[in-house]
N, C-alpha and C positions, 0 to 999 in steps of 0.2 A: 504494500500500500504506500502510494508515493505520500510523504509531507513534506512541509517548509518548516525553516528556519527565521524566526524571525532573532536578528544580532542587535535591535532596540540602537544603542549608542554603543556598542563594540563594534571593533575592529574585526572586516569577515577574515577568515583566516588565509583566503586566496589574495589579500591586496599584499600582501610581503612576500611573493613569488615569482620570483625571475620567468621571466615566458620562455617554454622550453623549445620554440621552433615558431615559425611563421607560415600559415597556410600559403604554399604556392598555386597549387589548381586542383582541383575535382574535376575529373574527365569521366565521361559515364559514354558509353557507348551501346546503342540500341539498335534493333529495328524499325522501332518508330521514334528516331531523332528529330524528325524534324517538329512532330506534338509534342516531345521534352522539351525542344528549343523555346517553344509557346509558352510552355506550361514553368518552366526554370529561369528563363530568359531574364527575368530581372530579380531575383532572391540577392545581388549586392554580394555576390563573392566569386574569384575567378574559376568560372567553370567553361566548359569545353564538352559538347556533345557531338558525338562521330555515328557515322550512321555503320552498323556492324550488323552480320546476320543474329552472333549471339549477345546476350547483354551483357555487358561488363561494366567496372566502376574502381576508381581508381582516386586515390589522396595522396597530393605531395605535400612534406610538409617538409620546410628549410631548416633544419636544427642545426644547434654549433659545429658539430661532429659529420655533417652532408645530410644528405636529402634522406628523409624518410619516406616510404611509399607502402601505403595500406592499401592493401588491393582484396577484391571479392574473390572468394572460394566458389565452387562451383556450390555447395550446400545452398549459400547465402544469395547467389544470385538468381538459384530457382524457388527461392522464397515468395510466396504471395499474400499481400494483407487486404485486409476487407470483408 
């Protein structure tokens, strides 16, 4: 069961944290790219949709040490919600 936190007048514990990397882009690659383009096209973060037979999905992120990349397993990309 999701809750909140309410910190009243403390300090949250996330503002004294060095940022561990920098989003460089979400690349999602579909069959139906060009309705993700529609449908994502302004969310305000660099993303990249390719049009591909199977779906894929992909996170860079720039950390001190080079590029991190989280990418979909096949489990995860035949996942369906709704």
């Amino acid at each position: 069961m999701p809750f909140f936190i309410d910190w009243g007048d403390c300090v949250h514990p996330a503002d004294g944290l060095r940022a561990a990397g920098t989003l460089e882009a979400i690349t999602v690659e579909s069959p139906h790219a060009a309705a993700l383009r529609r449908l994502l096209g302004n969310v305000g973060v660099p993303l990249v949709v390719r049009e591909a037979d199977e779906p894929d999905f992909h996170v860079t992120i720039a950390a001190a040490h080079g590029d991190v990349v989280l990418e979909a397993s096949p489990a995860t990309v035949s996942m369906r919600f709704g």
